[in-house]
C-alpha positions as CSV (number, residue, x, y, z in Angstrom):
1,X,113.0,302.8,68.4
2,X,115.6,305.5,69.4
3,X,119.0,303.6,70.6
4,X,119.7,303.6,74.4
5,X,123.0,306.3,74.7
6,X,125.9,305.4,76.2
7,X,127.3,307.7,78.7
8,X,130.8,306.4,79.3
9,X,133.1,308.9,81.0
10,X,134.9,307.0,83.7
11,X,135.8,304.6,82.1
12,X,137.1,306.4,78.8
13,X,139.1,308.2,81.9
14,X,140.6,305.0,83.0
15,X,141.6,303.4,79.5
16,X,143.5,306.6,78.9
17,X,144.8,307.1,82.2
18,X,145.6,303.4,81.8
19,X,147.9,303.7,78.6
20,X,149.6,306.6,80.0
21,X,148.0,309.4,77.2
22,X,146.9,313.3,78.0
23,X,143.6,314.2,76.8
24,X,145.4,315.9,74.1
25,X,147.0,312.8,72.7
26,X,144.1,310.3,73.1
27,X,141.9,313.0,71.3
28,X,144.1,313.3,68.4
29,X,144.0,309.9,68.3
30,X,140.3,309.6,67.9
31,X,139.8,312.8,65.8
32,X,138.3,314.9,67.7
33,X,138.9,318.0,69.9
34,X,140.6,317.7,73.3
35,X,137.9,320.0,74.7
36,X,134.9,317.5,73.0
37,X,137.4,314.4,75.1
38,X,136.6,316.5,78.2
39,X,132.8,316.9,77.8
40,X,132.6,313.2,77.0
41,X,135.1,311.9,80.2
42,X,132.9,314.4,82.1
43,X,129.1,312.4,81.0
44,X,128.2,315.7,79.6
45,X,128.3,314.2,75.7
46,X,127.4,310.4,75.1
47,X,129.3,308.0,72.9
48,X,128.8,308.3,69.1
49,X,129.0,304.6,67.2
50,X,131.8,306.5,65.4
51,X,133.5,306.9,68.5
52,X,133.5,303.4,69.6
53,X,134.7,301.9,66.9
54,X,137.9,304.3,66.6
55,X,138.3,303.3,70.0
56,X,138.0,299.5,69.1
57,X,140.6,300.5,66.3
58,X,142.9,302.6,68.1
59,X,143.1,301.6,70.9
60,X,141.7,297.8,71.2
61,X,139.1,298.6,73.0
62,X,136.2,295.7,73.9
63,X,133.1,297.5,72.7
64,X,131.3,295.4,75.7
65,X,133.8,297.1,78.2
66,X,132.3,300.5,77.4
67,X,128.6,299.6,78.5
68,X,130.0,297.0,81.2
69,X,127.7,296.0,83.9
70,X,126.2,299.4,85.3
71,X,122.9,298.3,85.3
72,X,123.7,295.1,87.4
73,X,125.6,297.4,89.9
74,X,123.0,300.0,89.9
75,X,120.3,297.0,90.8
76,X,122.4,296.1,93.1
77,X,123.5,299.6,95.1
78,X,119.6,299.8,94.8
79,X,118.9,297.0,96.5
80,X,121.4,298.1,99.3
81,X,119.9,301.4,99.7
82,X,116.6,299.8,99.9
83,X,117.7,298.3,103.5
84,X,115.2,299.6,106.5
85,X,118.5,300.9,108.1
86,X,119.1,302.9,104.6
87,X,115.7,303.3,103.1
88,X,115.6,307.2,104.1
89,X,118.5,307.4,102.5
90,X,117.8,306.1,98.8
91,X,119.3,308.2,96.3
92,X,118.0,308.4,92.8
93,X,119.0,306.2,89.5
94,X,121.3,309.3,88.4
95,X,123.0,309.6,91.8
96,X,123.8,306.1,92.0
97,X,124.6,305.9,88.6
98,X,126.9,308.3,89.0
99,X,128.9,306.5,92.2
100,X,128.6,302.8,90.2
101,X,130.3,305.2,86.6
102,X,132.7,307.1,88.6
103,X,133.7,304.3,91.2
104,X,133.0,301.0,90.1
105,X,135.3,299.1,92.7
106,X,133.9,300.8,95.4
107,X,130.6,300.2,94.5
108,X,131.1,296.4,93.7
109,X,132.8,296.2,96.9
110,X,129.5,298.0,98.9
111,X,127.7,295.7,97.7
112,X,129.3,292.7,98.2
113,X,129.6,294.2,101.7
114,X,126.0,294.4,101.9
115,X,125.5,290.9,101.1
116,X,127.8,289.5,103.5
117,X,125.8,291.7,106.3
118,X,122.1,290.1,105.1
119,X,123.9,286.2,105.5
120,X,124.8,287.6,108.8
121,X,122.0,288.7,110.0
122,X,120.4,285.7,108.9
123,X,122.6,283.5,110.2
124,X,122.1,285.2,113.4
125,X,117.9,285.0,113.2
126,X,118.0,281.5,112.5
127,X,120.7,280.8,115.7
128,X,118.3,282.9,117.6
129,X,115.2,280.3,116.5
130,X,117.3,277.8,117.6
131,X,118.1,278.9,121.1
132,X,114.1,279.9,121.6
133,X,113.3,276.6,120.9
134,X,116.1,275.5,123.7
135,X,114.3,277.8,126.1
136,X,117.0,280.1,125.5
137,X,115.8,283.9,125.2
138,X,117.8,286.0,122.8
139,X,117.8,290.1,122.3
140,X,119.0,289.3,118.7
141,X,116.5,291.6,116.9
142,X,116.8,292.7,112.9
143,X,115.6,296.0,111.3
144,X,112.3,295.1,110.1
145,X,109.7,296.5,107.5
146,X,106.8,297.1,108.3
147,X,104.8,294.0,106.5
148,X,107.4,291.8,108.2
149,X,106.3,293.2,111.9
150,X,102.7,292.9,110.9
151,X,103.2,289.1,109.5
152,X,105.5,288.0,113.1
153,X,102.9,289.3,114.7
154,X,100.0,287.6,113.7
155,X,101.9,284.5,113.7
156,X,103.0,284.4,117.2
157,X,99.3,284.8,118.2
158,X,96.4,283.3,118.1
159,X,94.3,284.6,114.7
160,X,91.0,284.6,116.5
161,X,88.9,288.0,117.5
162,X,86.0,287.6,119.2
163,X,85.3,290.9,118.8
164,X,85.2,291.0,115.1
165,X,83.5,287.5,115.3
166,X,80.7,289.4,117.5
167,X,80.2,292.0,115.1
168,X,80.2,290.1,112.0
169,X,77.7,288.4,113.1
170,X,74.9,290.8,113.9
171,X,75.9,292.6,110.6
172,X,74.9,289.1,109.2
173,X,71.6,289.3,111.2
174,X,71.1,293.0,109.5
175,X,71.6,291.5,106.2
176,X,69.1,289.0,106.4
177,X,70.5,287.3,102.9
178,X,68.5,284.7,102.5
179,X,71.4,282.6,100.8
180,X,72.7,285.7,98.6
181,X,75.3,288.0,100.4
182,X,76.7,289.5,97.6
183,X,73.2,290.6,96.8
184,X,72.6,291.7,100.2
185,X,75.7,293.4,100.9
186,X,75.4,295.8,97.3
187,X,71.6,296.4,98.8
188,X,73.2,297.6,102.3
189,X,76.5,299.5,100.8
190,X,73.2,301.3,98.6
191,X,71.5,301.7,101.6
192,X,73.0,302.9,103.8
193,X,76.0,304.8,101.9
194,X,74.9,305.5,98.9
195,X,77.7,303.0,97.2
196,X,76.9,301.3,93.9
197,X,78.9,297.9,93.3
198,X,80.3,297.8,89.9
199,X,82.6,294.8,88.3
200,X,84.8,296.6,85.6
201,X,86.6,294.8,82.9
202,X,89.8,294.3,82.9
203,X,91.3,296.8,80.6
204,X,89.3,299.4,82.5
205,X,91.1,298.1,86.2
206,X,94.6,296.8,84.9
207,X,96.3,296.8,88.2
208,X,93.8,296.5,90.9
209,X,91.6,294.0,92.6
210,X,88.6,296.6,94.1
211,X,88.7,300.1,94.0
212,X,86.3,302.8,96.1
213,X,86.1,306.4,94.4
214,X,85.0,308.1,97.1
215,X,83.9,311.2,94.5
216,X,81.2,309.3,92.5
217,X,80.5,306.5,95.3
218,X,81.1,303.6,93.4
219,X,83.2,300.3,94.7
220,X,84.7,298.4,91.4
221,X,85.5,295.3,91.5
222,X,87.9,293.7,88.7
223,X,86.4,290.8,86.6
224,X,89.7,289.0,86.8
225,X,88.3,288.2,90.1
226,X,86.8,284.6,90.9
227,X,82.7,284.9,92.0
228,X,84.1,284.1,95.9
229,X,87.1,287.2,95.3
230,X,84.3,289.3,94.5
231,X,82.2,288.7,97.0
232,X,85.2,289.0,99.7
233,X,86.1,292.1,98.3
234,X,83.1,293.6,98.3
235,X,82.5,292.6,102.2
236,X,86.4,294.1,103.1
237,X,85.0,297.1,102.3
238,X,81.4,296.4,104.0
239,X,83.5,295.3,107.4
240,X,85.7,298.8,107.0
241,X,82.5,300.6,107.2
242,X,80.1,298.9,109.5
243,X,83.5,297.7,112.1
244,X,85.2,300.5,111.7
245,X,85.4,301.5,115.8
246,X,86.1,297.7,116.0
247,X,88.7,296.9,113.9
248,X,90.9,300.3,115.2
249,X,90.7,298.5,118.5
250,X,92.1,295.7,117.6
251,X,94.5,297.5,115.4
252,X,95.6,299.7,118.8
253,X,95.6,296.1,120.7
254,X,98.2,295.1,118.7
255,X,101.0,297.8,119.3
256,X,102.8,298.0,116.1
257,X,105.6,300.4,115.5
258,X,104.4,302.8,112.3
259,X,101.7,303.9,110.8
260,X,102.3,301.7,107.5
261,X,102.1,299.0,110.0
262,X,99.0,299.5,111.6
263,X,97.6,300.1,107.5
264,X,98.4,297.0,106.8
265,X,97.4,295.9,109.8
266,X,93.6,297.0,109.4
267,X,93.5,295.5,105.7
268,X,94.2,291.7,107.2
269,X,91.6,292.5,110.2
270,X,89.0,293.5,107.3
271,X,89.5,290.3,105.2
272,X,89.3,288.1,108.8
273,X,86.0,290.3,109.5
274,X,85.2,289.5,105.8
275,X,85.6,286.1,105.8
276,X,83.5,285.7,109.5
277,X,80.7,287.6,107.4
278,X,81.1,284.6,104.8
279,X,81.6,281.9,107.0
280,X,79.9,282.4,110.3
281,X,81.5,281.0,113.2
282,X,78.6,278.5,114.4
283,X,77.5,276.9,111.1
284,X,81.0,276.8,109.8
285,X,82.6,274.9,112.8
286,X,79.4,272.4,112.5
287,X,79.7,272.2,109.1
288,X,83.2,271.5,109.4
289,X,82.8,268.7,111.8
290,X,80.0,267.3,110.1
291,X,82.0,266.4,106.6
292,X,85.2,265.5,109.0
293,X,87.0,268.9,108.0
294,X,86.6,268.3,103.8
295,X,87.7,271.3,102.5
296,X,85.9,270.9,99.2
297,X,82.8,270.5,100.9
298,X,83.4,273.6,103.2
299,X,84.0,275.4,99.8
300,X,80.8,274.1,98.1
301,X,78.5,275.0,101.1
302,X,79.4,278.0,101.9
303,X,80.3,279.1,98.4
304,X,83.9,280.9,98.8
305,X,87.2,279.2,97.4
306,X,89.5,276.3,99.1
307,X,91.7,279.5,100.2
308,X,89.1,281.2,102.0
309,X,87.6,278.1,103.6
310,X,91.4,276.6,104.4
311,X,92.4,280.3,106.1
312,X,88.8,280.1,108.2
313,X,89.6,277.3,109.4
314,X,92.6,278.2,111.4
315,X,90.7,280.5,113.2
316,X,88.5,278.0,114.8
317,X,89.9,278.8,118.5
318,X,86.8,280.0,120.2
319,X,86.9,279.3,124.0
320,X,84.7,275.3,124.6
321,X,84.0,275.8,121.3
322,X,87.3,274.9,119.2
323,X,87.8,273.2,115.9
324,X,91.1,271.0,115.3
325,X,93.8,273.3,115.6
326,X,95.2,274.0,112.3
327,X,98.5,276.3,111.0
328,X,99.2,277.0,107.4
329,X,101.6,278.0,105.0
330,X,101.5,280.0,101.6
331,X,104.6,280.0,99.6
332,X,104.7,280.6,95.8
333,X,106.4,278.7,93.0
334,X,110.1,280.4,93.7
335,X,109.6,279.3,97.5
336,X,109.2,283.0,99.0
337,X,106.3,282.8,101.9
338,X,103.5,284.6,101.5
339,X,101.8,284.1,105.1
340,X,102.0,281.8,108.2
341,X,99.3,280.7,110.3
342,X,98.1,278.7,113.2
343,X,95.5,278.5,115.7
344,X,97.8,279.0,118.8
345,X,100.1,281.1,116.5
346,X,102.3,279.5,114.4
347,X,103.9,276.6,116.1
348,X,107.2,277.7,114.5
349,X,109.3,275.9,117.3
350,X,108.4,272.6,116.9
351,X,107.1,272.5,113.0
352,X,109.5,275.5,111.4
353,X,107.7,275.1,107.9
354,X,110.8,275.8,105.8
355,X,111.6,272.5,104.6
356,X,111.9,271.9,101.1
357,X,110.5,268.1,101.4
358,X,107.2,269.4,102.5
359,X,104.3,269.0,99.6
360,X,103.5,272.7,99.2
361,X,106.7,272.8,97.1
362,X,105.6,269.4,95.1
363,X,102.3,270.6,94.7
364,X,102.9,272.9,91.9
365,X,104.5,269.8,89.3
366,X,100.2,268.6,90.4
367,X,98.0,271.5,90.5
368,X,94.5,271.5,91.5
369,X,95.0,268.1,93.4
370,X,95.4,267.7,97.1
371,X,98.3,265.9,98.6
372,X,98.1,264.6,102.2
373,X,101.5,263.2,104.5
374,X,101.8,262.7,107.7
375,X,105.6,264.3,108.7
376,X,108.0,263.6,111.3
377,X,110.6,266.1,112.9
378,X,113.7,265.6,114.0
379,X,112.5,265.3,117.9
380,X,109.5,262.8,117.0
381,X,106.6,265.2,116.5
382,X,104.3,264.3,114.0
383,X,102.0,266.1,111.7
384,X,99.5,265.1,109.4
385,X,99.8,267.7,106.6
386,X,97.6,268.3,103.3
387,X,98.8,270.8,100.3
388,X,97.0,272.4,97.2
389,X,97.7,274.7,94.9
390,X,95.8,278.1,94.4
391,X,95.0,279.7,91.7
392,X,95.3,283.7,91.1
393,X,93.4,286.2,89.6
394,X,92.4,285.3,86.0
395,X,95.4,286.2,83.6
396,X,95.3,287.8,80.0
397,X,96.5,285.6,76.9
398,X,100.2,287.2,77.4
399,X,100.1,286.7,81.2
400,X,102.1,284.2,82.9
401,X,99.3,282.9,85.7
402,X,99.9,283.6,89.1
403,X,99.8,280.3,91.3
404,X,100.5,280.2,95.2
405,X,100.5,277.1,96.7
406,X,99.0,276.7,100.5
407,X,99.7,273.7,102.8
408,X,97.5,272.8,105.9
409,X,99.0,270.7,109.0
410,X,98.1,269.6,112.2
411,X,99.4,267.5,114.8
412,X,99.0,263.8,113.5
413,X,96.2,262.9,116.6
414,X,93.9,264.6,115.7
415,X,94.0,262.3,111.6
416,X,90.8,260.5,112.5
417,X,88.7,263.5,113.1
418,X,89.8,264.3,109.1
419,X,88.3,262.9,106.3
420,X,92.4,263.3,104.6
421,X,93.3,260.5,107.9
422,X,91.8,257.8,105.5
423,X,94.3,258.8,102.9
424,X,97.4,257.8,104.9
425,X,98.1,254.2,104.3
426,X,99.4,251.8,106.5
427,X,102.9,252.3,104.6
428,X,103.0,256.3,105.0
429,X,101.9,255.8,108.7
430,X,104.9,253.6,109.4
431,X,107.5,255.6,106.9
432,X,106.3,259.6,107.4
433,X,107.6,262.1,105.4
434,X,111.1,263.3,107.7
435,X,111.8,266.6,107.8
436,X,113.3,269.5,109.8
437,X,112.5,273.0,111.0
438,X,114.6,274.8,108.4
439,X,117.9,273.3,106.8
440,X,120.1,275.7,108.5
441,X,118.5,274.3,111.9
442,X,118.7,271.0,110.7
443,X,120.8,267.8,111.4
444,X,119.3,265.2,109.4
445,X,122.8,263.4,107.7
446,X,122.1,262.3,104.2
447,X,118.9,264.3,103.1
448,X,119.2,264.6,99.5
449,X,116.8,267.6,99.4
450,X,119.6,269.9,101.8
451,X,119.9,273.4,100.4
452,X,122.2,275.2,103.2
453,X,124.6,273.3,105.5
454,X,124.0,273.8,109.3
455,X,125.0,275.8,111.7
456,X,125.3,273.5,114.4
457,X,127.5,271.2,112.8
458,X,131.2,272.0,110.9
459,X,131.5,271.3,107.4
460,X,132.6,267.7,106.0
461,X,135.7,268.4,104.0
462,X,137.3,265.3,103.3
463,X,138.5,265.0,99.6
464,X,138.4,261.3,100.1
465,X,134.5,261.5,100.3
466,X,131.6,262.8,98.8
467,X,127.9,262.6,101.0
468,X,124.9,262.4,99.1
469,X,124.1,266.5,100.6
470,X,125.0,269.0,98.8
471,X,126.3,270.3,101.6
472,X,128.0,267.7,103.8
473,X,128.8,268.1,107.5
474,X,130.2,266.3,110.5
C-alpha cells in the first residue's frame, strides 16, 4: 500500500519562523538546499521520513505536529461550506486544504464561528415553536434545503389526496389482480410499456433499491429488498406512469421553492399513490376497524410490511369516512428523524415528538416487539402511543444492518377503539409516561432523561447543589 504523503509547508514555515532561523540556516541544519527548504515550505515537495526525523533531531520537533489535525479542520470548513447560505460557494478539498495549511487559526476560528451560528439559529427555531404554540406568530425563518421544505410541508398538512386515492383506485380496477398485484402490475408495465420487471442480485445493484433503464426497458429491483419492498417499488414506478398528470398537480398544489424540491416532492406522492394501490382506501379502513386497528393483522391481509400498513394508516382522513387519527415518527438508532406524520398534520404543538423518554428510542434495546404507553405532556394532553422497530434492506455478512425505529400515537380517547388499549394496565393508566415537546421547550424539574437545559428557565448554579438533570435550572 503506497504511504499517504505529507505535505507540510506552513507549518515547517512557522517552526522556523518560530525559532528565529532564515531558510538558509534551517536548511543547513537539515542537510539539504535552501532552494529544496523553499519548494517544501511552498507544498510543492512533500516530507521525506528522512526529513522528519532530522527535524525531530534538530529541532525537537513532535512528529504528530507535522500531520496535525487537517483532516478534522478540513471536515469541518466542509461542513461550513456545505450551509444552504454557502453551498454555491463550496470550494474543493485542495482549496480548503490550502486555507486550513496556510491559516490554521483562522480556519479553526470559522468554524467554531459557524457552530455558534447553527446553536443560534436553533435556539431561535425552537423559541419560535414555542411562541406558535402561545398563539404567537413569528417571521423567524432559517435557510432550508430542499428535503427539509418538502418534509415541513407534508407535516403541517393533512397526508391525504383524494385525487391520488381516486386514481389508484380505478388503476386497481384495470388490474383486475385477483389477489396477486405484483403479478398484475409486471403484466401491465409489459403491456402497456413494454417494461420487463427484473430482481437483480445484489452484487449486480450494490447501491440501489429499483432502477428503470430506459434504453433496454427493464425495471430492476434489488434482492436485498423484502417481498412487500418489491412490490412497492415496482408500483412507484406503475403510479409515475399511469398518474403522471395527477401527481404533477399535486406537486404544483404544493408551491415548493426549487426544482429539487418538487423532485422529491413527486417521489413521496408516488409511494403514497403506491401504497393506495396496495392498500385500497375502502377495504383497508374496514379492515382496520374490524381487527381494532392491529397492525399485524393489517400487514398479514394485505400482505405489505408493519411500515407500510403503519404509514397507511395515517392517511385515513377521508371526509364521513375517517379512521382514528394517527401521527408518526421515524427516528433511527443515533436519534436523527427520518419523517413526521399525522392525519391533521403533525400535531407538533401539542405532542412535539422530540423527547427522549418516548419508546421509539427504547425500542431498539427490544427489536421486533411492539411497546404501547399512554403519555402525558406537560399541559395534560394525553396520548396513547405504540413503537416498533423496522428493519432495512437485507445487509451482506460485513454490513452493519440498518434499523429505523417508528412510533405511532394518538390522542389517548380514542384507546378502546385499539386492540394496543387492552395493553395499558390500570397502573400505566394512572402513572403515564410524562414527557414534553422537546427538552429545550421543556420545564419538567428533575427529569433524569434531560439532554439540553431550557430556554425558558435560567440555569441552576448553585455549588451547594447538585439536581438529578444534567442540566439543572431555576
Amino acid at each position: 500500500m503506497t504511504a499517504q504523503k505529507i505535505f507540510a509547508g506552513p507549518r515547517i514555515r512557522r517552526i522556523r519562523k518560530a525559532k528565529g532561523l532564515t531558510q538558509a540556516a534551517m536548511a543547513e541544519g537539515l542537510g539539504i538546499s535552501p532552494s529544496y527548504l523553499n519548494l517544501i515550505e511552498r507544498n510543492q515537495r512533500p516530507l521525506t521520513v528522512q526529513l522528519i526525523l532530522k527535524l525531530a533531531q534538530v529541532y525537537k520537533v513532535d512528529p504528530g505536529e507535522l500531520q496535525g489535525e487537517s483532516s478534522a479542520s478540513v471536515a469541518a470548513l466542509r461542513e461550513v461550506f456545505s450551509d444552504p447560505l454557502l453551498s454555491a460557494e463550496l470550494p474543493g478539498p485542495h482549496e480548503l486544504m490550502e486555507v486550513v495549511e496556510a491559516t490554521p487559526n483562522a480556519a479553526a476560528a470559522l468554524a467554531k464561528l459557524y457552530r455558534a451560528y447553527r446553536e443560534q439559529a436553533e435556539r431561535l427555531s425552537d423559541l419560535s415553536q414555542m411562541l406558535a404554540r402561545e398563539g404567537r406568530a413569528t417571521a423567524i425563518s432559517a435557510t432550508r434545503l430542499p428535503l427539509d421544505e418538502v418534509r415541513e410541508t407534508f407535516e403541517q398538512r393533512t397526508p391525504y389526496f383524494p385525487t391520488l386515492e381516486e386514481e389508484a383506485e380505478a388503476f386497481r380496477n384495470i388490474l383486475d389482480s385477483g389477489g396477486d398485484l405484483a403479478g398484475a402490475l409486471k403484466a401491465w408495465l409489459k403491456r402497456e410499456h413494454g417494461i420487463a420487471v427484473r430482481v437483480l442480485p445484489a452484487a449486480v445493484m450494490p447501491n440501489w433499491r429499483r432502477r428503470y433503464d430506459r434504453h433496454s426497458h427493464r425495471l430492476f429491483v434489488s434482492e436485498r429488498l423484502s417481498p412487500p419492498d418489491r412490490l412497492r417499488e415496482i408500483a412507484v414506478e406503475a403510479c409515475l406512469m399511469r398518474m403522471q398528470v395527477a401527481i404533477a398537480a399535486e406537486v404544483a398544489a404544493l408551491k415548493l421553492g426549487s426544482d429539487e424540491a418538487r423532485r422529491l416532492a413527486r417521489f413521496e406522492l408516488a409511494r403514497y399513490a403506491a401504497h393506495a394501490l396496495m392498500m385500497p382506501y375502502q377495504p383497508f379502513l374496514k379492515a382496520a376497524e374490524r381487527a381494532r386497528y392491529d397492525i399485524d393483522v393489517l400487514r398479514s391481509r394485505f400482505d405489505v410490511s408493519f411500515e407500510q400498513a403503519a404509514s397507511r394508516l395515517i392517511t385515513l382522513a377521508r371526509e364521513k369516512e375517517a379512521g382514528v387519527p394517527f401521527f408518526l415518527i421515524e427516528v433511527d438508532s443515533a436519534g436523527n428523524r427520518l419523517r413526521r406524520g399525522g392525519t391533521y398534520g403533525f400535531p407538533a404543538s401539542r405532542f412535539g415528538g422530540a423527547c427522549p423518554k418516548l419508546a421509539h428510542h427504547a425500542a431498539f434495546a427490544q427489536p421486533g416487539q411492539i411497546l404501547v404507553e399512554p403519555v402525558v405532556m406537560p399541559d395534560g394532553q394525553a396520548f396513547l402511543t405504540l413503537a416498533r422497530t423496522l428493519e432495512g434492506p437485507q445487509p451482506g455478512f460485513s454490513e452493519r444492518p440498518r434499523r429505523t425505529a417508528l412510533l405511532l400515537g394518538c390522542d389517548l380517547d380514542y384507546r378502546e377503539q385499539l386492540v394496543y388499549g387492552a395493553a395499558l394496565s390500570e397502573a400505566l393508566m394512572r402513572e403515564p409516561v410524562e414527557i414534553g415537546p422537546s427538552c429545550r421547550l421543556c420545564e419538567r424539574q428533575g427529569c433524569i432523561s434531560r439532554a439540553e437545559p431550557p430556554l425558558t428557565r435560567p440555569l441552576g448554579l448553585d455549588e451547594m447543589v447538585t439536581g438529578l438533570s444534567a442540566f439543572d435550572f431555576q
